[in-house]
C-alpha positions as CSV (number, residue, x, y, z in Angstrom):
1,X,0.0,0.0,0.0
2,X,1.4,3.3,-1.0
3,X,1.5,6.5,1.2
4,X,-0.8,8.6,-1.6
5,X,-3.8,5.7,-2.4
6,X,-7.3,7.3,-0.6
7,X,-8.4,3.5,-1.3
8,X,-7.4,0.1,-2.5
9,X,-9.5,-2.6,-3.1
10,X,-7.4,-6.4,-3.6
11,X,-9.4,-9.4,-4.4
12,X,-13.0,-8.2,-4.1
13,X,-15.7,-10.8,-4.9
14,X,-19.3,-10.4,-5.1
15,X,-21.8,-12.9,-7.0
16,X,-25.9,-12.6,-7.1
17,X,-26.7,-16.5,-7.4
18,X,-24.9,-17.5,-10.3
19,X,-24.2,-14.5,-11.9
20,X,-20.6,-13.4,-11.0
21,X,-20.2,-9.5,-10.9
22,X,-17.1,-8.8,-9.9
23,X,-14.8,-11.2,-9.9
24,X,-11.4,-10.7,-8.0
25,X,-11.1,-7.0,-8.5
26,X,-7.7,-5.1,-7.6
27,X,-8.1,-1.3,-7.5
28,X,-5.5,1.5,-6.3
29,X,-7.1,5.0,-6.4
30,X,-4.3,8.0,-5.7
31,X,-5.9,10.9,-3.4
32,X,-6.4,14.1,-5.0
33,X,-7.1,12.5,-8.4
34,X,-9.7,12.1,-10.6
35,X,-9.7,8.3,-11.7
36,X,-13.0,6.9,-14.0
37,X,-14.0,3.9,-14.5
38,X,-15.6,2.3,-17.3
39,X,-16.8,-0.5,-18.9
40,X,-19.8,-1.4,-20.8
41,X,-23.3,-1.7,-19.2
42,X,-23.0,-4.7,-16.9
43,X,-19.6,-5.1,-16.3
44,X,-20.0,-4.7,-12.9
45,X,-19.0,-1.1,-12.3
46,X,-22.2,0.2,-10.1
47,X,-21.5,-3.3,-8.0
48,X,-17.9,-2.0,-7.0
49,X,-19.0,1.0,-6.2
50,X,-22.0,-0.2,-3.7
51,X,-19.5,-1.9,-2.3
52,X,-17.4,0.5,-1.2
53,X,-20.2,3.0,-0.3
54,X,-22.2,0.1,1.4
55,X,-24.7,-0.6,-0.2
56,X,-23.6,-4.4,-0.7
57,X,-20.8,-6.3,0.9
58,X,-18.5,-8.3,-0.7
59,X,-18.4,-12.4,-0.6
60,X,-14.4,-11.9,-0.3
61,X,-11.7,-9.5,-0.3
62,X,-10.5,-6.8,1.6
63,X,-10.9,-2.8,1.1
64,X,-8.5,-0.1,2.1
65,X,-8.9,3.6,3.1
66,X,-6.0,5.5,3.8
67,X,-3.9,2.6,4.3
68,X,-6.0,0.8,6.6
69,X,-8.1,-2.4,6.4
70,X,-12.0,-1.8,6.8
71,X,-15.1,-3.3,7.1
72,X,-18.0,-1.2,5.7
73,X,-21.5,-2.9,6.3
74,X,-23.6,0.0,5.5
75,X,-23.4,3.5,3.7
76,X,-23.0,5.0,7.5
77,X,-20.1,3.3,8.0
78,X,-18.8,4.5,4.4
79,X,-19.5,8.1,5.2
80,X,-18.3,8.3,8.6
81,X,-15.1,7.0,7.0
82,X,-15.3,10.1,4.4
83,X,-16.8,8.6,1.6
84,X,-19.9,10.2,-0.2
85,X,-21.6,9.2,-3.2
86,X,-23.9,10.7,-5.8
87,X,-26.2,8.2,-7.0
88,X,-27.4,7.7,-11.2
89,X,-30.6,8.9,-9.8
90,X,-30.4,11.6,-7.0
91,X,-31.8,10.5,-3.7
92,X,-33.6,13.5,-2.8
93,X,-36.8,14.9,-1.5
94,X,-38.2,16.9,-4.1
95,X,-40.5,18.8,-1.8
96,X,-37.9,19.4,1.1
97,X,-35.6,22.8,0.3
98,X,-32.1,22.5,-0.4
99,X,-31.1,23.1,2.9
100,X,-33.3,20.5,4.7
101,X,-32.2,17.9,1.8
102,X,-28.5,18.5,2.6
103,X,-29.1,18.4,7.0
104,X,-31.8,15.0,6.0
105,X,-30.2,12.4,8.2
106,X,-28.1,14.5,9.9
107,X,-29.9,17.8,12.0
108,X,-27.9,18.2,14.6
109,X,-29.5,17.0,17.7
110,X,-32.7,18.4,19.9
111,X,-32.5,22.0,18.9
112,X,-32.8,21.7,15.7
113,X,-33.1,25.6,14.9
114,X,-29.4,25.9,16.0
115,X,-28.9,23.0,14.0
116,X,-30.4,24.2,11.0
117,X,-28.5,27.7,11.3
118,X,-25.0,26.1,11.7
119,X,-25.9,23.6,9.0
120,X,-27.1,27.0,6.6
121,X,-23.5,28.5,7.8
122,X,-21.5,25.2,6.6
123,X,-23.3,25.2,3.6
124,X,-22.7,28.7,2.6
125,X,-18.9,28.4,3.2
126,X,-19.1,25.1,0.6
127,X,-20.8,26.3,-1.5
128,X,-17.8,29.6,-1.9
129,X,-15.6,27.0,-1.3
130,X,-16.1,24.5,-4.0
131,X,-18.6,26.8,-6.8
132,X,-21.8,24.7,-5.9
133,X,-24.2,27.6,-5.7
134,X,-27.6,27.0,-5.4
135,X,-30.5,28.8,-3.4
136,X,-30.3,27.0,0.1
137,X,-34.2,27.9,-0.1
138,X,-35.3,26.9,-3.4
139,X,-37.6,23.7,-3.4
140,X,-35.7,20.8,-4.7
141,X,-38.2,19.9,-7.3
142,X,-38.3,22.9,-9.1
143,X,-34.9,22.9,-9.5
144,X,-32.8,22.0,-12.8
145,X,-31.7,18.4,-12.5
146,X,-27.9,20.2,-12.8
147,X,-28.4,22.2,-10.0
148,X,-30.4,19.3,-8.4
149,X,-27.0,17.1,-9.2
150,X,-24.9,19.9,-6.9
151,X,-27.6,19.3,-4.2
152,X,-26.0,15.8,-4.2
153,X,-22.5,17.0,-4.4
154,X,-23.7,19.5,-1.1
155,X,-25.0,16.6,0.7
156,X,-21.9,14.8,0.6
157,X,-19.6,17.1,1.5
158,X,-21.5,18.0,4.3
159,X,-21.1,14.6,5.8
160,X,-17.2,15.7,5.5
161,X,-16.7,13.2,2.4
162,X,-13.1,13.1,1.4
163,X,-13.9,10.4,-1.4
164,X,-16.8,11.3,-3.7
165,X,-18.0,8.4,-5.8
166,X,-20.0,10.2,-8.7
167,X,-22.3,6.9,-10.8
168,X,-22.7,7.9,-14.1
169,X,-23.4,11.8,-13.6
170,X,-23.9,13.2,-17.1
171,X,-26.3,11.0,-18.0
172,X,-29.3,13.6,-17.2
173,X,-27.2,16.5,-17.6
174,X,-27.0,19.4,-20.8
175,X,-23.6,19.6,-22.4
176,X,-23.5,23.4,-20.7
177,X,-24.4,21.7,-17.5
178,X,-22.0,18.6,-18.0
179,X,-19.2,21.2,-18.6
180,X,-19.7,23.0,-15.2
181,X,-19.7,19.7,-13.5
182,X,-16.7,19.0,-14.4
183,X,-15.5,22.7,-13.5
184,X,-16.4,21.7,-10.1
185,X,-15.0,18.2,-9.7
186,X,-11.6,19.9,-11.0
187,X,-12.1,22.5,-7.7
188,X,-12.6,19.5,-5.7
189,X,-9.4,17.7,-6.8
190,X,-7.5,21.3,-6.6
191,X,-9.0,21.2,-2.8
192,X,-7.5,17.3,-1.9
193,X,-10.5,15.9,-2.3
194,X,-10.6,12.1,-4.7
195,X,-13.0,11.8,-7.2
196,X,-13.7,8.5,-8.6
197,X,-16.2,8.9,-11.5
198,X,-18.3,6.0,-13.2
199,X,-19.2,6.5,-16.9
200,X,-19.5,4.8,-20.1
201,X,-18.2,8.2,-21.7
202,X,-14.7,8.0,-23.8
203,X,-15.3,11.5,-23.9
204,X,-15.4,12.7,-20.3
205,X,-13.0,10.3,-20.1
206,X,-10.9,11.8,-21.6
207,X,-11.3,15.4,-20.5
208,X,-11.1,15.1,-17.0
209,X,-9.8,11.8,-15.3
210,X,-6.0,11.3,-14.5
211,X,-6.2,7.4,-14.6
212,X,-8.6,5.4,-15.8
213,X,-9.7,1.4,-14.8
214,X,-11.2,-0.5,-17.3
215,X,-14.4,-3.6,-16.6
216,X,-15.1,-6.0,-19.1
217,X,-17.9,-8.3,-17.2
218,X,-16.9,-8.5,-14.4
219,X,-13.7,-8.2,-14.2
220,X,-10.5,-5.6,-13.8
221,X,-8.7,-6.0,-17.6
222,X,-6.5,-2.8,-17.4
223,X,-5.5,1.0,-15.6
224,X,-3.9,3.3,-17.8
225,X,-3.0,7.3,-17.2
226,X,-5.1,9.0,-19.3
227,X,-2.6,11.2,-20.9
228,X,-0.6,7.4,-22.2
229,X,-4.0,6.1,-23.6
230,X,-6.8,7.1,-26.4
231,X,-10.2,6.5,-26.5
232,X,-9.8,4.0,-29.3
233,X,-7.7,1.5,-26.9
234,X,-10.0,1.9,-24.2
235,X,-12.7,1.4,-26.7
236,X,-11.2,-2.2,-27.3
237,X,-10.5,-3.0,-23.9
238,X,-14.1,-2.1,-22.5
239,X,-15.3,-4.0,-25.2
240,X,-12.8,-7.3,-25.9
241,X,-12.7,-6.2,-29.8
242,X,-12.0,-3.0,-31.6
243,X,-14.7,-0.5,-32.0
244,X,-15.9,1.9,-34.9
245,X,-15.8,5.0,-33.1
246,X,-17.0,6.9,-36.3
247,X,-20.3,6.4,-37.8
248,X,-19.6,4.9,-41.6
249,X,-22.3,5.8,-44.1
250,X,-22.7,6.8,-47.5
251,X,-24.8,10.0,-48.9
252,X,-27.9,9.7,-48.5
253,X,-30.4,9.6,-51.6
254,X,-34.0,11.1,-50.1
255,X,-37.1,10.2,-52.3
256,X,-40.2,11.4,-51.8
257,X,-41.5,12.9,-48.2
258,X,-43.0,10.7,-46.2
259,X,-43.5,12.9,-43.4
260,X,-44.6,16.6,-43.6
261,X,-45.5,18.8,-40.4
262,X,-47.1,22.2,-40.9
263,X,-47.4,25.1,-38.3
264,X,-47.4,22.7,-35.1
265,X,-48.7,24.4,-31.8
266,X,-48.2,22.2,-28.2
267,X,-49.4,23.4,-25.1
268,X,-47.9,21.2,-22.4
269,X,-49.9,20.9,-18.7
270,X,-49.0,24.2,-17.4
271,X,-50.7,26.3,-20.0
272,X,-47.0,26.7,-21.6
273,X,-47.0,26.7,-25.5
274,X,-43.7,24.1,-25.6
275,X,-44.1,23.8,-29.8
276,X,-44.2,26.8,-31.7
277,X,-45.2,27.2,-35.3
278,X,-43.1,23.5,-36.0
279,X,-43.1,23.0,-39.9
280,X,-40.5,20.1,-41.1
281,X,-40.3,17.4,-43.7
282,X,-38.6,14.0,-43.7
283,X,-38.2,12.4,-46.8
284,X,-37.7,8.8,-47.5
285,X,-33.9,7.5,-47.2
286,X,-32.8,10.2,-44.8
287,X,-32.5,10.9,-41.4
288,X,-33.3,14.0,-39.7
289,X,-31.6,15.2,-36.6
290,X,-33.1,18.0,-34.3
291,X,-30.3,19.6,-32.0
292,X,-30.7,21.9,-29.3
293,X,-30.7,21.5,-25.2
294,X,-33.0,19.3,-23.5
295,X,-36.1,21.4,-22.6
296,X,-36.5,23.1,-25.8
297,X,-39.3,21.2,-27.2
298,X,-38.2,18.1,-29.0
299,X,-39.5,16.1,-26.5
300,X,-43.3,17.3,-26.7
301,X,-42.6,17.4,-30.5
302,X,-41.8,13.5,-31.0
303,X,-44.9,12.2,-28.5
304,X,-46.8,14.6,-30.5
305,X,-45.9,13.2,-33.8
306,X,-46.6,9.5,-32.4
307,X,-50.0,10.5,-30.8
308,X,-49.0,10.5,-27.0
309,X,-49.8,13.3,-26.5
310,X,-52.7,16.5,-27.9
311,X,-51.7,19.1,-30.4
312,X,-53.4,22.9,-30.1
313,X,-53.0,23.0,-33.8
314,X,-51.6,21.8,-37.0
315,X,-51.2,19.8,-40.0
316,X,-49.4,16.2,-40.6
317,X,-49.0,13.9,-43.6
318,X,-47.8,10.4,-42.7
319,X,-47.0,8.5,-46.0
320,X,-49.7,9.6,-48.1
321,X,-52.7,10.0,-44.8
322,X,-53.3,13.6,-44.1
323,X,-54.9,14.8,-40.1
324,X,-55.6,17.8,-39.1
325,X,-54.8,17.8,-35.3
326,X,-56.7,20.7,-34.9
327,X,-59.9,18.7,-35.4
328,X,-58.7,15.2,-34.2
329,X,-56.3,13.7,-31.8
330,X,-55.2,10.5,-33.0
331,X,-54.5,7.7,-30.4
332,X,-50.9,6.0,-31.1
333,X,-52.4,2.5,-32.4
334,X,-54.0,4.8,-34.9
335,X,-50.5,6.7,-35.6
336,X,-48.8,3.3,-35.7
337,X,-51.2,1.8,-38.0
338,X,-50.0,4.0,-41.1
339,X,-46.7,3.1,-40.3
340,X,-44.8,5.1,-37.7
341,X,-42.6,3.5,-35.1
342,X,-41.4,5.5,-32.3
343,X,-38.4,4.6,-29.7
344,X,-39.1,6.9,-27.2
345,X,-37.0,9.0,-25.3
346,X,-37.4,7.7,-21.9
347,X,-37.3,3.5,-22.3
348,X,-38.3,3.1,-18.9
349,X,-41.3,5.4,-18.7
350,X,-42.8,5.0,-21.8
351,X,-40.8,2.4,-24.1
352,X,-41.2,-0.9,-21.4
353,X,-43.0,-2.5,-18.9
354,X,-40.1,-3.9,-16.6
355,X,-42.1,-6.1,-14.7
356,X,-42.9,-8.3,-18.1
357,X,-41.0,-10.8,-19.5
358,X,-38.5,-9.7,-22.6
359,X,-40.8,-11.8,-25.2
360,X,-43.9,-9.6,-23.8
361,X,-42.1,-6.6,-23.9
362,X,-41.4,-7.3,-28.1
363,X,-45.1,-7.3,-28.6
364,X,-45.9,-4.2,-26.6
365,X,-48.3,-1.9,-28.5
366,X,-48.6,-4.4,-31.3
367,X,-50.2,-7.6,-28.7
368,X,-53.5,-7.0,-30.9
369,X,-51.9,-7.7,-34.1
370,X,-53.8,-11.3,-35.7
371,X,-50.1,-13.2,-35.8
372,X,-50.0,-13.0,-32.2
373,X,-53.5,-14.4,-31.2
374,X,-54.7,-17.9,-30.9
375,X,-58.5,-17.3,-30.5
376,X,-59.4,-14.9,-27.9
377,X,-55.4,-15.7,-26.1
378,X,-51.9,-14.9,-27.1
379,X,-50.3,-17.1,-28.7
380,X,-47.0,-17.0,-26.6
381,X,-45.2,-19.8,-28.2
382,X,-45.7,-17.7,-31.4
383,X,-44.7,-14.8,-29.8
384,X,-41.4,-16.1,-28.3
385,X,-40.2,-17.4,-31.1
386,X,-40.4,-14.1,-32.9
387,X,-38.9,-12.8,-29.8
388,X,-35.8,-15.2,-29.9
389,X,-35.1,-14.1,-33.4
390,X,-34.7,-10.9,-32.7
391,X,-32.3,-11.6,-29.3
392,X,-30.3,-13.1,-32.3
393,X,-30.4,-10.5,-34.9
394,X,-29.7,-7.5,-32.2
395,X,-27.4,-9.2,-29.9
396,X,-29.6,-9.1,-26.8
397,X,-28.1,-10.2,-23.8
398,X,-29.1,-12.3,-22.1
399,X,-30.8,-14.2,-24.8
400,X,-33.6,-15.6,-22.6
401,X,-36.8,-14.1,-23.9
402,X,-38.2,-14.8,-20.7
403,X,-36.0,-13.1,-18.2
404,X,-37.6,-10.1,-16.5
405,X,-36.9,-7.0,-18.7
406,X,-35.8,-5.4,-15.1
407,X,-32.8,-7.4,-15.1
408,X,-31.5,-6.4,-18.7
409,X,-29.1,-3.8,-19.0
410,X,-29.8,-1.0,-20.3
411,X,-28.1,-1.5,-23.7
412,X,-29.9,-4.6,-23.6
413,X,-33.2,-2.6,-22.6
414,X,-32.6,-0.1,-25.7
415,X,-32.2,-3.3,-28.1
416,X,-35.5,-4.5,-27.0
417,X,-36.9,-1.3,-27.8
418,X,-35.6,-0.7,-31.1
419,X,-35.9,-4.3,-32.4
420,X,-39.8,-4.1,-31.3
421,X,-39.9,-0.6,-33.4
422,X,-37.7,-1.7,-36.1
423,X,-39.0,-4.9,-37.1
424,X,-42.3,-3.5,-37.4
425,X,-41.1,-2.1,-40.9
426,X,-42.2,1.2,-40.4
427,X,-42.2,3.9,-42.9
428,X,-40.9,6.3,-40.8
429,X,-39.1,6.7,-37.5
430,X,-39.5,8.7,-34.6
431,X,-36.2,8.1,-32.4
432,X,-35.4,10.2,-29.1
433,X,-32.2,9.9,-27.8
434,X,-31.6,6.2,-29.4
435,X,-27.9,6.0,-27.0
436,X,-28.9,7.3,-23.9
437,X,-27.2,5.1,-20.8
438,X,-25.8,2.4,-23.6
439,X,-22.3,1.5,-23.7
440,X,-20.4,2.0,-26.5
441,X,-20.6,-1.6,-28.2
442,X,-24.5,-1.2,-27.7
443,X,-24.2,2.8,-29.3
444,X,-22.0,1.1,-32.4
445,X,-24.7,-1.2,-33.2
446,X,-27.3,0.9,-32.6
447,X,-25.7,3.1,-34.8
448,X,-25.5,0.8,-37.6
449,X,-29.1,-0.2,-37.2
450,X,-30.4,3.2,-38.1
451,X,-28.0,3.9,-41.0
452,X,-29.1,0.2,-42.5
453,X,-33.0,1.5,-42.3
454,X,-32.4,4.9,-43.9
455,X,-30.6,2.8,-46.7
456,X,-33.1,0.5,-46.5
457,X,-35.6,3.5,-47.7
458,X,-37.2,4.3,-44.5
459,X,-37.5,8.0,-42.9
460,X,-36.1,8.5,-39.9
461,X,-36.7,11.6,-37.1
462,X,-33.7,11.8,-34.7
463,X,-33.6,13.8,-31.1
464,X,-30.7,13.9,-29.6
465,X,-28.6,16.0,-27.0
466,X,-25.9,14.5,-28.1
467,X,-24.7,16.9,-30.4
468,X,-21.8,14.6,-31.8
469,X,-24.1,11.9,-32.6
470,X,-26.5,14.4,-34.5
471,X,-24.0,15.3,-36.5
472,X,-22.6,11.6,-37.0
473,X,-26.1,10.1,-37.8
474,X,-28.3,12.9,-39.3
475,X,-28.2,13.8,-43.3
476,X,-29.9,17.4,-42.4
477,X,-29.7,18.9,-39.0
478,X,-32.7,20.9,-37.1
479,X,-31.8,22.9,-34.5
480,X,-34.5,23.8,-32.0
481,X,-34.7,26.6,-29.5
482,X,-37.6,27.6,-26.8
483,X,-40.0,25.1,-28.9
484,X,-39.4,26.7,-32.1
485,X,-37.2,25.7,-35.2
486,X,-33.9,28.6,-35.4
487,X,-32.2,27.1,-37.9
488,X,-31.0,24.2,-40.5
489,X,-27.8,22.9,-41.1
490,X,-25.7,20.3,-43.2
491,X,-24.1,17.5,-40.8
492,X,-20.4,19.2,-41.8
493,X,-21.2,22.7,-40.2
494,X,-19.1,24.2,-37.4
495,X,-20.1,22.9,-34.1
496,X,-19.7,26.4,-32.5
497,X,-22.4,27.6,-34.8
498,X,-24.4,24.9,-34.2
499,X,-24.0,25.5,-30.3
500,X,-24.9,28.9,-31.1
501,X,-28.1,28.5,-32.5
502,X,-29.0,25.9,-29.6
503,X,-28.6,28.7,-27.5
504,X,-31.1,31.3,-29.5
505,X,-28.3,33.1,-31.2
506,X,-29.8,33.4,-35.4
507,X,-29.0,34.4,-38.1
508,X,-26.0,36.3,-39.2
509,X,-24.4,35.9,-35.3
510,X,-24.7,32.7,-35.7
């Protein structure tokens, strides 16, 4: 054990029946660093890190901090030994204030008003101290989930955490709000702190880690400094193979439109118009990319388009059947039935039912369809089959159609999704935010997928936030703004411009 390792873990164990998840791990992280680690979904990267925080406890080896040998059987144990940890999705009470989120768990005894005042005084000197500003007042639900993320970061510092374990933080994050994260992890490392940081992002990666550990199921395979390495070798070592990193594709060659939108006007729950005056086209054999922050109206946009949700006005042709949403609100079986597929944006809340099986998950919004009935029941055998063929053809894993979709990653999950969608032979597309949480094999074949159906003939509607993969993926490129369309762009124009126009800057400034 050296003098500068914060922790070091030799030999850790941990299995869930007879799946193995980590599988005698050896980890040395310096203090005062920033070291990531990666790996693809499932390699056993959150496991590790409950175990140090917790959460579980290893089935054998032994963990270090600062040199000595502990035993932590619970996440008090972890943070009274200076270890916080800011979970995939935040652990806060979204009606609480920010102040009585951070104190949660630890007030201060009987008094809790002098609690509560020396608790607003700490909180105030880390916030100066480390750039986390944030209204000690402000209700945590109507907070930005950035700002809602530095609640976290507050909460753990509090607790005097020396060692902040951050799970996959970017994932719900803006690139503006991604880029002052990492601001603030780099005052935390300038301040002693170590910062271990979970992601399947080459990128971040990249940018702000000095070492990096790579997982490949289950498994330790390799530590490199991150100024000796490249994202392409850690690319192959996540993975076991080398990885296209680039998106290879050939102009496109549009036909005719198979989907027009004129003058479309949403008005979400609030009495907020979130679509303004939308008019696009998609034509067959290309794909479409809309760019701009998350909150900006994409979202309402695509659930419009696939009949989730009610249009104030507007006009759409869907190959070759005209509605006027203004006089009719068509349900999404309707939609679907002239030939729209839609991945959704959020797989969990609106593409999957996690409780079901995977083979009932691959029927979901088509279960009514005749080649799935048998009489008045389903014909599961039918229906498993299909289901098996596509676990082969997308590389599903596990490929047991009858596993509980809750216990797929979420690669896997997406797969799922997109097979169900794809396979459906739709004429057009709707896709929102197709790589979200998926590691990079699963975003490389995902990837493919789409290019195949736009080549294939099909028209294809892409929401990203991921600027990069907009402008891998997407033959034209839309860029929204405050639920209105600012501009359009080929796939080969500046990025600054681009970022521009996502932020509401037109025209000639732009």
């Amino acid at each position: 054990m050296t003098e500068t390792a914060a922790i070091e873990l030799r030999g850790v164990n941990k299995s869930f029946g007879a799946v193995h998840a980590n599988k005698d791990i050896d980890l040395l992280v310096k203090k005062g660093t920033i070291h990531g680690i990666i790996g693809e979904n499932g390699a056993g990267k959150s496991t590790l890190m409950s175990i140090l925080y917790g959460f579980y406890q290893a089935d054998s080896g032994s963990i270090h901090v600062d040199g000595v040998e502990v035993k932590i059987s619970d996440s008090r144990q972890a943070i009274g030994l200076g270890i916080g940890m800011v979970h995939q999705h935040f652990m806060l009470v979204e009606s609480f204030t920010v102040l009585e989120n951070v104190i949660l768990g630890a007030e201060g005894g009987a008094r809790l008003a002098d609690g509560t005042q020396r608790a607003r005084e700490e909180l105030y000197r880390l916030e100066q101290d480390y750039e986390l500003k944030v209204d000690p007042d402000a209700i945590v639900g109507e907070l930005a989930v950035g700002l809602q993320q530095r609640v976290e970061i507050l909460k753990a510092l509090f607790r005097g955490a020396e060692i902040l374990i951050l799970d996959e933080p970017t994932g719900v994050l803006t690139p503006s709000e991604a880029d002052h994260l990492f601001k603030i992890l780099n005052v935390l490392k300038d301040q002693g702190k170590t910062v271990l940081l979970i992601t399947h992002k080459l990128r971040e990666i990249m940018a702000i880690t000095d070492e990096v550990s790579v997982m490949r199921r289950g498994e330790m395979v390799a530590t490199r400094k991150t100024a000796d390495t490249s994202m392409s070798e850690l690319a192959e070592l996540m993975v076991g193979r080398s990885v296209l990193l680039e998106v290879e594709k050939t102009p496109a060659q549009p036909k005719q439109t198979v989907l027009d939108v004129q003058n479309l006007r949403v008005t979400d729950s609030r009495g907020v118009r979130v679509v303004k005056d939308v008019s696009l086209q998609v034509k067959a054999g290309e794909i479409v990319g809309i760019a701009g922050v998350s909150g900006n109206g994409q979202s309402e946009l695509l659930e419009t388009l696939a009949g989730i949700r009610k249009a104030d006005h507007g006009i759409i042709t869907l190959a070759g059947n005209t509605l006027d949403l203004t006089k009719v609100s068509p349900d999404p079986a309707e939609i679907r039935g002239m030939g729209l597929g839609h991945v959704p944006e959020d797989r969990h809340r609106m593409g999957l039912i996690n409780s079901f099986s995977e083979y009932e998950n691959a029927i979901l919004g088509y279960h009514q369809s005749e080649q799935y009935s048998n009489g008045w029941l389903l014909d599961r055998s039918a229906i498993k089959q299909e289901a098996r063929d596509a676990i082969e053809k997308y590389d599903i894993r596990p490929p047991n159609p009858d596993l509980k979709t809750a216990n797929f990653s979420g690669g896997n999950q997406q797969k799922i999704v997109l097979a169900r969608e794809i396979e459906r032979d739709p004429e057009v597309l709707l896709v929102g935010q197709p790589t979200r949480g998926v590691d990079i094999g699963a975003i490389e074949f995902i990837h493919k997928r789409l290019i195949e159906l736009r080549d294939q003939g099909k028209g294809i509607l892409l929401v990203s936030v991921e600027l990069d993969e907009i402008r891998s993926l997407a033959d034209r490129i839309i860029v929204m703004f405050d639920g209105a369309i600012v501009g359009e762009r080929e796939p080969g124009a500046d990025e600054t411009e681009l970022g521009l126009l996502m932020a509401g800057v037109e025209g000639e400034r732009a």
